[in-house]
Phi, psi and omega in degrees: 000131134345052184298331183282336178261357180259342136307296186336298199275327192310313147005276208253350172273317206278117176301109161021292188298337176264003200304319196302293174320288159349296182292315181311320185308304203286340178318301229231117171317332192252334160273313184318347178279302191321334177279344191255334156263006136326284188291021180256255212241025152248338209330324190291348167281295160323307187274176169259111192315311207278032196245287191303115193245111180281133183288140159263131119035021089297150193214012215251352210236108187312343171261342171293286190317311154323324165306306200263351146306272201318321198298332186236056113133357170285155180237160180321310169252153193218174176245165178214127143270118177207178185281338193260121170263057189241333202207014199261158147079041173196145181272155210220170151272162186314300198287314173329312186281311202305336203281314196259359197242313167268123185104004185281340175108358195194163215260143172232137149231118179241104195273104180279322177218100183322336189249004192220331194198121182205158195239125165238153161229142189239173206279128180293100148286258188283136160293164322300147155340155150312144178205106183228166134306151138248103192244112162275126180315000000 
């Protein structure tokens, strides 16, 4: 795991009042899921809404999304926080990660430019899952 890129994205994604708690969280092999279950039916709480760019629909297909990275500004490779602890804390290709992240049921950030650019899915209640950009200007 990364800790300077997992400050990075809590930073500039995560709303102010939760950031300090986050990090702590994200610190400890034994916390660390708490944090990552922030993004199960709160992420509108959590994350920062003027960030948040919603995938339109169909959204479900990991080369599609990958597409609508790069156009706005990914590279090949990304870091991932996510619930697959297969993939959590380790920087992957792009498609590698979107491949193991989309449609899993349980919330990811897969961080393409840390301070800029990120793909989140959030926990399947209804189909489909939340599927957003987090894109900062």
């Amino acid at each position: 795991m990364d800790k300077e890129i997992e400050k990075i994205i809590v930073k500039t994604f995560f709303t102010k009042r939760l950031q300090d708690r986050v990090l702590f969280e994200m610190s400890s092999a034994k916390k660390r899921k708490d944090a990552l279950s922030r993004l199960c039916h709160s992420y509108g709480t959590t994350l920062r809404n003027e960030y948040m760019v919603d995938i339109p629909k169909p959204n479900s297909d990991p080369e599609a999304i990958a597409k609508v990275l790069k156009q706005n500004g990914a590279g090949n490779s990304c870091y991932v926080l996510s619930w697959n602890e297969e993939i959590d804390g380790q920087k992957l290709p792009l498609l590698t990660a979107l491949e193991h992240a989309v449609g899993m049921g349980m919330p990811s950030i897969i961080s393409c430019i840390p301070d800029k650019l990120a793909y989140f899915e959030g926990e399947l209640e209804a189909l489909p899952p939340p599927r957003f950009l987090l894109k900062r200007p």
